[in-house]
C-alpha positions in Angstrom: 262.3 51.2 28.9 262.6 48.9 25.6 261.8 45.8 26.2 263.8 43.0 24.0 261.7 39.4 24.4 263.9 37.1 23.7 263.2 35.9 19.9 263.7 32.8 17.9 263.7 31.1 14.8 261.4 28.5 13.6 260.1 27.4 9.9 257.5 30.6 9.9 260.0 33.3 10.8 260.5 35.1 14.5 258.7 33.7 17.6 258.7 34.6 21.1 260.3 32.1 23.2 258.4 30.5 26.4 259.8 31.8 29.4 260.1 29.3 32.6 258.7 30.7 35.9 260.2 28.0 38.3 258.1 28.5 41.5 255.6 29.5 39.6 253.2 29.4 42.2 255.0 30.7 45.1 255.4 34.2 46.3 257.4 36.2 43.7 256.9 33.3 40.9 253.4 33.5 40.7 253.7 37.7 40.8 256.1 37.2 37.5 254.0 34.6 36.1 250.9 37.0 36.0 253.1 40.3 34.9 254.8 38.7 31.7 251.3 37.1 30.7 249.9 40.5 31.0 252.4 41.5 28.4 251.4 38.6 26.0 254.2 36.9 26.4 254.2 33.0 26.7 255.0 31.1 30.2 255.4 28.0 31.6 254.9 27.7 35.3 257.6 25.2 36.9 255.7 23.0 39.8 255.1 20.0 40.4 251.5 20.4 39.3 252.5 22.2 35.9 252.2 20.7 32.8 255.2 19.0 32.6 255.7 18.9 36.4 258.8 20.1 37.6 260.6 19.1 40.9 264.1 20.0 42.1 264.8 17.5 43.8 263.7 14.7 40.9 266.7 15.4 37.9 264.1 13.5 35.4 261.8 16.8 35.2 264.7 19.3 33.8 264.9 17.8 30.1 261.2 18.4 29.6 260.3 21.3 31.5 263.3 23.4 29.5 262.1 22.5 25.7 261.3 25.4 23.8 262.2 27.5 26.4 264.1 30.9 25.9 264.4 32.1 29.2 264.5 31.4 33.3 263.4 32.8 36.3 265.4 30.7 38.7 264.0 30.2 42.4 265.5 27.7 44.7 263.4 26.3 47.0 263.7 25.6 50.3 266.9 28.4 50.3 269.5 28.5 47.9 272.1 28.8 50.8 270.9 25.2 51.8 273.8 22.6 51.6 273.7 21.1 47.9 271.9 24.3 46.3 274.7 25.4 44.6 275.7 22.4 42.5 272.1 22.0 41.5 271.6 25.2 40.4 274.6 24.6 38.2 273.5 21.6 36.6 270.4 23.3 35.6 271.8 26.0 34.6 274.1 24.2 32.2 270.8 22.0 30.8 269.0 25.3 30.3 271.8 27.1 28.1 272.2 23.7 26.3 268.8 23.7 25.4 268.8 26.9 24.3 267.2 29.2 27.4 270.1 32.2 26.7 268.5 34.9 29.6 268.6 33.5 33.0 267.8 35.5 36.4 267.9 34.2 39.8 266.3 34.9 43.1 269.2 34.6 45.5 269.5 35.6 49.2 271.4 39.2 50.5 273.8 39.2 52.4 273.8 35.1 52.2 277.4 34.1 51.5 276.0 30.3 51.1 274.3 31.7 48.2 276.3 33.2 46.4 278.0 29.6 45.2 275.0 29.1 43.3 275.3 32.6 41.9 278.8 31.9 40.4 277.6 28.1 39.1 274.6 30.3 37.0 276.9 32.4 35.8 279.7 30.0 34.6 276.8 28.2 32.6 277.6 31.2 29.8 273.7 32.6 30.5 273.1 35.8 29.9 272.3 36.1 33.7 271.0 38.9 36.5 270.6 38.0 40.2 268.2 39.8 42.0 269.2 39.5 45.6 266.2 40.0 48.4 266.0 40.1 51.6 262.8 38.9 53.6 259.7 39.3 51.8 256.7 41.4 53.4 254.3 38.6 52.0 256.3 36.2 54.8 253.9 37.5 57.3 250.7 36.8 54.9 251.1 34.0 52.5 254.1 32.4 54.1 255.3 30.8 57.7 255.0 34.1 59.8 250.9 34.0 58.8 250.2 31.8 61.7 252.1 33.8 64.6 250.1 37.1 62.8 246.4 34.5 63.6 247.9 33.4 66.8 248.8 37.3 68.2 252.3 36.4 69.0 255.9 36.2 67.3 258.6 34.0 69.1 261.9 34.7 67.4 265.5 35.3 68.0 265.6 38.6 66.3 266.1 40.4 69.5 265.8 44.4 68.1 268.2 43.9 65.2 266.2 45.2 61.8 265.4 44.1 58.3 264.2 46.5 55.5 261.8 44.1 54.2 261.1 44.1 50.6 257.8 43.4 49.1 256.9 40.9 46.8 255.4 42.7 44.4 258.6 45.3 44.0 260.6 41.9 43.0 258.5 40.9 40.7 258.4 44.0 39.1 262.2 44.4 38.6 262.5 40.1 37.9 260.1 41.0 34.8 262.1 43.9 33.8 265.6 42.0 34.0 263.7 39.5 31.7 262.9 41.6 28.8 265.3 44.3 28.8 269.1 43.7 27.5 270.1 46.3 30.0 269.7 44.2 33.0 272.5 41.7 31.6 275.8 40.8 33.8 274.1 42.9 36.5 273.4 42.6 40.3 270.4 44.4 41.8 269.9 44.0 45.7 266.3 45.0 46.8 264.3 46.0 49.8 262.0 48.2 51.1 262.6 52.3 51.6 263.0 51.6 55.8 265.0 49.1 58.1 262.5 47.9 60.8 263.0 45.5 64.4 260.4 42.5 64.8 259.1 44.7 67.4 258.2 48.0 65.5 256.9 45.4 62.5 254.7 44.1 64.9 253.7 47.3 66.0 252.6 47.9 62.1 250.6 44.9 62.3 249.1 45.5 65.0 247.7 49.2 64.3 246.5 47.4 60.6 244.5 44.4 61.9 243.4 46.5 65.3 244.4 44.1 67.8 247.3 43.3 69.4 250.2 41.4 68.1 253.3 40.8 70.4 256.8 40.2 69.6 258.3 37.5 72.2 262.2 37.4 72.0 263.9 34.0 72.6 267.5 32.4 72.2 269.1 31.3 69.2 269.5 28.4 70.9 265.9 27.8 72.0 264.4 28.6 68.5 266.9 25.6 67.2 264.9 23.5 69.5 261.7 24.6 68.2 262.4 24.1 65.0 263.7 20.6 65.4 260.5 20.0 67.5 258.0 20.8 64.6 259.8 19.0 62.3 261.4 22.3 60.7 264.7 22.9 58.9 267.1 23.7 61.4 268.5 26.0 58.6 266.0 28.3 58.9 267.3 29.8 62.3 270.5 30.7 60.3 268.7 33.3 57.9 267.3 34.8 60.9 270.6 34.9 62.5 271.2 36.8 59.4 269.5 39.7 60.8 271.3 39.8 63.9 274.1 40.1 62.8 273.2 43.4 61.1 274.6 42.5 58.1 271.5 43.4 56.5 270.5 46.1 58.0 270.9 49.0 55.5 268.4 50.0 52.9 269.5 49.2 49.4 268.1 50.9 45.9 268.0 48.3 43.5 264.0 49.1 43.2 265.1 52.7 42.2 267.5 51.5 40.1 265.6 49.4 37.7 262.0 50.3 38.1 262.9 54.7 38.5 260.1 54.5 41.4 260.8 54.1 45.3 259.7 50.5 46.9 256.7 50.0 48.4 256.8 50.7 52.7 255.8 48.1 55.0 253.0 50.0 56.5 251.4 50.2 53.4 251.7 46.4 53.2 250.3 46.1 56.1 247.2 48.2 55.7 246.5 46.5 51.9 246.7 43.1 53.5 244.6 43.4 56.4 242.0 44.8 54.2 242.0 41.1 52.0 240.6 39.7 55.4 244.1 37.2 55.3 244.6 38.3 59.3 241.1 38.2 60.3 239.9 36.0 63.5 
């Protein structure tokens, strides 16, 4: 592919313009972050720790975080089918192509009908946008809130046997970085996951034969994981992108990997062996 930084003018001729990472240090932020740096090209990591912090929920950060800054890679964090997402991602996106960031692309949710509000606000900004929409992430199960059931040898959801084609991380990342640089990518839509739809159970079952012990899947209620949820101190929201499993909406594989990167996603049982080799899963 050609790859077309995005360029701009200052006193000494051409430049390549920063690009924002916001999450910059979560899952598929810090994967970009890395990718376009290996490229030489110049990032800013959007965190509250970065340098100048950025916070979604404190409007002050936006002005600063967004100077000099030619494009976005827009993550929403907790979910940006949460109540309120959708206007905020409008007003930033609206800051962003005031303050001259023209290439925006956004993480949003398949098969989320909450998010795509926030898609449309992006898009209205006049960006030259892409959303990437994904599905749940491999890396849930190792750097994110499944990582404890993996320790503790048991999942308790209300997934029943409904499947997900989970999508890896590092596949996103790959096809964010591309939508980035290349003009190609512009006004489009990719949905991405993995090359097979898999139950709870079966993923289990993958974990299991990688960390050589076993790892049970324990059904429950809808109802009941509310309750545990609200027990822990948890977003009740969360049980409503797992009822997006059930309700198969999700089910099918989609080729937005293919697509964009000409390669096939990366399986889940190759996940699985790479990450139980790191050691994350031992006890």
């Amino acid at each position: 592919m050609t790859n077309t930084p995005n360029i701009q003018q200052n006193d000494h001729g051409p430049t390549t313009s920063t690009t924002l990472v916001i999450g910059g240090t979560g899952k598929t932020g810090r994967r970009v972050a890395e990718r376009l740096t290996a490229r030489g090209l110049p990032v800013r990591v959007g965190s509250r720790s970065g340098e100048p912090p950025f916070a979604w929920e404190d409007p002050g950060t936006l002005e600063a975080v967004l100077d000099g800054v030619g494009a976005v890679y827009v993550t929403y964090y907790p979910d940006l089918g949460f109540p309120g997402a959708a206007e905020t991602i409008g007003a930033f996106s609206e800051l962003a192509v005031k303050k001259g960031a023209r290439r925006l692309v956004l993480l949003s949710g398949r098969g989320e009908q909450g998010a795509i509000a926030g898609e449309n606000r992006l898009k209205e900004s006049g960006a030259d946008w892409t959303v990437v929409r994904a599905g749940w992430f491999n890396q849930n199960f190792d750097e994110g809130f499944f990582l404890e059931s993996v320790l503790s040898g048991a999942f308790t959801l209300p997934t029943a046997d409904a499947v997900e084609p989970f999508v890896d991380a590092d596949d996103i990342a790959d096809v964010v970085v591309e939508a980035l640089t290349d003009d190609r990518h512009i006004g489009r839509t990719y949905e991405l996951t993995g090359p097979r739809s898999l139950s709870f159970r079966e993923a289990t079952a993958e974990l299991s034969k990688a960390t050589g012990r076993e790892i049970a899947y324990i059904p429950v209620s809808l109802d009941d994981y509310r309750d545990f949820l609200r027990e822990n101190g948890l977003p009740v929201e969360f049980a409503e992108l797992l009822g997006l499993i059930l309700d198969g909406r999700n089910a099918g594989v989609a080729h937005g990997v293919r697509e964009v990167l000409g390669r096939e996603p990366r399986d889940f049982s190759d996940y699985a062996k790479e990450a139980a080799a790191t050691g994350v899963w031992n006890v």
